[in-house]
Legacy VTK file of the C-alpha trace (Angstrom):
# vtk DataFile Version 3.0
C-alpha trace
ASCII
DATASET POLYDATA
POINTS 207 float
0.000 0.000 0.000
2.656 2.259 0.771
4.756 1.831 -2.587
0.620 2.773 -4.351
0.510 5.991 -2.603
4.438 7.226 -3.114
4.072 6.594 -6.885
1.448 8.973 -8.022
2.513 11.355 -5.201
6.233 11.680 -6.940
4.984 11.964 -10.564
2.326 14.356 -9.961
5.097 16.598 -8.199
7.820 16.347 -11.044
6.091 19.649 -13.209
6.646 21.482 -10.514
10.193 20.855 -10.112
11.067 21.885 -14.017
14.690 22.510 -14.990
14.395 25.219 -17.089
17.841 23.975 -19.306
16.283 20.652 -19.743
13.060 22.002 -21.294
15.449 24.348 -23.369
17.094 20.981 -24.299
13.674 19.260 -25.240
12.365 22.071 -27.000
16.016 21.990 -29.116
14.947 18.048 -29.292
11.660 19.482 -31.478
13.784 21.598 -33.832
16.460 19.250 -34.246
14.706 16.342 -35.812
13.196 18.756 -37.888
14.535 17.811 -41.028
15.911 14.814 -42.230
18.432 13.462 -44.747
17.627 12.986 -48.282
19.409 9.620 -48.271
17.742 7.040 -46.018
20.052 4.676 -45.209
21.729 8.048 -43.477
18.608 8.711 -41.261
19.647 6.420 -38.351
23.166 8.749 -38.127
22.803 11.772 -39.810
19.956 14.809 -39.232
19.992 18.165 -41.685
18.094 21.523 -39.920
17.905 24.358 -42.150
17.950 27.553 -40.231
20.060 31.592 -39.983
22.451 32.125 -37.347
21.817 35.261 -35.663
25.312 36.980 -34.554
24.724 38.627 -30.860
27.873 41.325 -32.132
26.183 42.573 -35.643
22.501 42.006 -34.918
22.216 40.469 -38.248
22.835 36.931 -39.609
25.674 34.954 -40.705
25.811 34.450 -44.848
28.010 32.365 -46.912
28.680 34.089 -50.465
31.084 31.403 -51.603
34.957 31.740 -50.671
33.732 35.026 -48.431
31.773 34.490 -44.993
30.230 37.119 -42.656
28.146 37.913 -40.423
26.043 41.159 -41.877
23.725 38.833 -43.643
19.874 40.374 -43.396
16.742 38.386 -42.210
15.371 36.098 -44.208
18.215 36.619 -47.171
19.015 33.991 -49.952
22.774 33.796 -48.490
21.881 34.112 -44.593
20.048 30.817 -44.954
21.792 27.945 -43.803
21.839 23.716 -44.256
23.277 22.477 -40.754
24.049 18.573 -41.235
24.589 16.701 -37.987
25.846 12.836 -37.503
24.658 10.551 -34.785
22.348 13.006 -33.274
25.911 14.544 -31.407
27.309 17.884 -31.438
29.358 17.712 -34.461
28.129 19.704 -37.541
28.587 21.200 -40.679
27.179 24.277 -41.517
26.690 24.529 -45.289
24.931 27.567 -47.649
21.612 26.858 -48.939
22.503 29.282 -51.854
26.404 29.658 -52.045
26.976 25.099 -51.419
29.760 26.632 -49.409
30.849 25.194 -46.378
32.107 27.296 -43.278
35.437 26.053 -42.703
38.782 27.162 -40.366
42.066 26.987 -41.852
45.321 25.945 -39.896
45.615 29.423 -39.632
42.727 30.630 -37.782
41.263 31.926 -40.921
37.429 31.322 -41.508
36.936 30.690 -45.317
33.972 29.257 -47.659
34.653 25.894 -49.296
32.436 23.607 -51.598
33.603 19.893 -50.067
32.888 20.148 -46.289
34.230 16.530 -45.998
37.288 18.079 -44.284
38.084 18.028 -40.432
38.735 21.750 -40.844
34.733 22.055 -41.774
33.298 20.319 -38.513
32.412 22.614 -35.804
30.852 21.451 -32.303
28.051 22.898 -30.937
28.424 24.467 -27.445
25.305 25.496 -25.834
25.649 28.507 -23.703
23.980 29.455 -19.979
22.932 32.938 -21.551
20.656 30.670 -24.410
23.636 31.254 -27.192
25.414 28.728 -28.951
29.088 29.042 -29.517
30.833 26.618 -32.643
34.754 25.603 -31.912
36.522 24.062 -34.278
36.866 20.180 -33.799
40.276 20.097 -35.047
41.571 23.180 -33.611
40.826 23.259 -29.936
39.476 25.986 -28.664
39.461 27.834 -31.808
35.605 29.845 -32.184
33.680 30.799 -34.919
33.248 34.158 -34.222
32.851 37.671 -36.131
33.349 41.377 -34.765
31.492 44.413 -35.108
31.731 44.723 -38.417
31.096 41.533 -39.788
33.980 40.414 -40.396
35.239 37.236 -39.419
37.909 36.771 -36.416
41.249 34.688 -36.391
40.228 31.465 -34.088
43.566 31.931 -32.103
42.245 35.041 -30.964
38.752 33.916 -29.795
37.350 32.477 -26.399
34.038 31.044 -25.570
33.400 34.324 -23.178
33.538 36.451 -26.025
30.142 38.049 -27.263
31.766 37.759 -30.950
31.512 33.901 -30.966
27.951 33.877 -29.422
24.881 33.067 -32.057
21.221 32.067 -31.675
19.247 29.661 -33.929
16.290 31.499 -35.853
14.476 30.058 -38.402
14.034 32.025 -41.487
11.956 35.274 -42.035
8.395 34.774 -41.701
8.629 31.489 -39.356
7.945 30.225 -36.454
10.810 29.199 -33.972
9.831 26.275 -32.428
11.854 26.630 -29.681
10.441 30.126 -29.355
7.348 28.871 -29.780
7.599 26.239 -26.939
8.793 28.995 -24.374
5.735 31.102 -25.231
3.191 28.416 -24.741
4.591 27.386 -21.264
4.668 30.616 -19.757
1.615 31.573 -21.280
-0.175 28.279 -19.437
1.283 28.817 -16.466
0.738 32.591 -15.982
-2.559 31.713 -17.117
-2.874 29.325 -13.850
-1.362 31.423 -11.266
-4.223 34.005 -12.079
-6.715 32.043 -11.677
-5.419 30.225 -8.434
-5.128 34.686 -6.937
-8.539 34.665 -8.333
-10.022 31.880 -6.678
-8.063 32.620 -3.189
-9.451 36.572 -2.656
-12.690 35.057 -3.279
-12.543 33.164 -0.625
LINES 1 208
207 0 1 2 3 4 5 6 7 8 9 10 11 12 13 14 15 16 17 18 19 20 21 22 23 24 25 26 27 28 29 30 31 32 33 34 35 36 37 38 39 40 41 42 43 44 45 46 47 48 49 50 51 52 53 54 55 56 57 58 59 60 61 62 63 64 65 66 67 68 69 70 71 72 73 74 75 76 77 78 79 80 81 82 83 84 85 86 87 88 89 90 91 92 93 94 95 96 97 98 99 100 101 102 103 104 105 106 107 108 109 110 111 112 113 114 115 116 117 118 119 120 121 122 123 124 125 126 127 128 129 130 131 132 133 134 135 136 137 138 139 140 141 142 143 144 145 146 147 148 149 150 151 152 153 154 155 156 157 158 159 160 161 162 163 164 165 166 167 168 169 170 171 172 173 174 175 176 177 178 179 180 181 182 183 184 185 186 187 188 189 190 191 192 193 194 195 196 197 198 199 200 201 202 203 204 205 206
């Protein structure tokens, strides 16, 4: 009898003691799987999202023109949008342009440079989600080494980046005119639960 009463007394209490980072990590979950890949014998290891990179130091997007990369791209622009393939549902991606079928790679050199085969190490960046609800890319062959742009745009030598830095800091949006699911998620939640609390003032005064 005592095992009957504990169960439903512990799972009716776990909504109330929501992590905020793992719902941020489910509602990433929803826009991850997205999209899949067009071969599917790949769809057990490999996932493609299509989506802009929003740069927290220009307050626009990060395009691809070909050899060139930057981050002044505007919302919703042919070169801002972006074809993110990721293996084995990890961290490890590729970030390729819709448009351009340039990769965003990082020479031995720091250097941040546009190239059509993304097959190279130099090409894979891992995805480092950030407390502030940013996501940082470093280099998976150079250590440390960001992805990062400064004020103008332009983009920054990975020997001279650092996770801190606000130039290597980018958020997920979907393209002009969408919905962010993740956005989406947030809004519903604390929407419902606002909803709740006023209704539970409500009903107290009245009493």
């Amino acid at each position: 009898m005592l095992h009957s009463v504990t169960l439903p007394l512990v799972s009716r209490h776990l909504p109330l003691h929501w992590d905020p980072e793992s719902q941020q990590r489910s509602a990433d979950f929803r826009f991850y799987i997205e999209n899949h890949t067009r071969n599917p014998d790949d769809l057990s290891r490999k996932q493609v999202r299509i989506y802009q990179l929003y740069s927290r130091t220009t307050g626009k997007h990060v395009q691809i023109l070909g050899k060139k990369v930057n981050a002044n791209g505007d919302d919703g622009g042919k070169y801002a949008l972006l074809i993110v393939e990721t293996e084995t549902f990890g961290s490890h991606v590729r970030i390729k342009g819709k448009e351009s079928e340039h990769y965003i790679c990082m020479n031995e050199k720091g250097k941040i440079v546009g190239m059509p085969d993304g097959r190279k190490q130099e090409c894979v960046f891992i995805e480092e989600f950030l407390e502030n609800n940013y996501t940082a890319l470093v280099s998976a062959k150079y250590k440390g080494w960001y992805l990062g742009f400064n004020r103008k745009g332009r983009p920054k030598k990975g020997s001279r980046t650092t996770q801190r830095q606000q130039e290597v800091h980018f958020m997920k949006r979907q393209p002009k005119g969408k919905v962010n699911p993740v956005q989406e998620f947030r809004f519903t939640t604390v929407t419902k639960r606002t909803r709740r609390a006023r209704r539970l003032k409500s009903n107290a005064k009245r009493n």
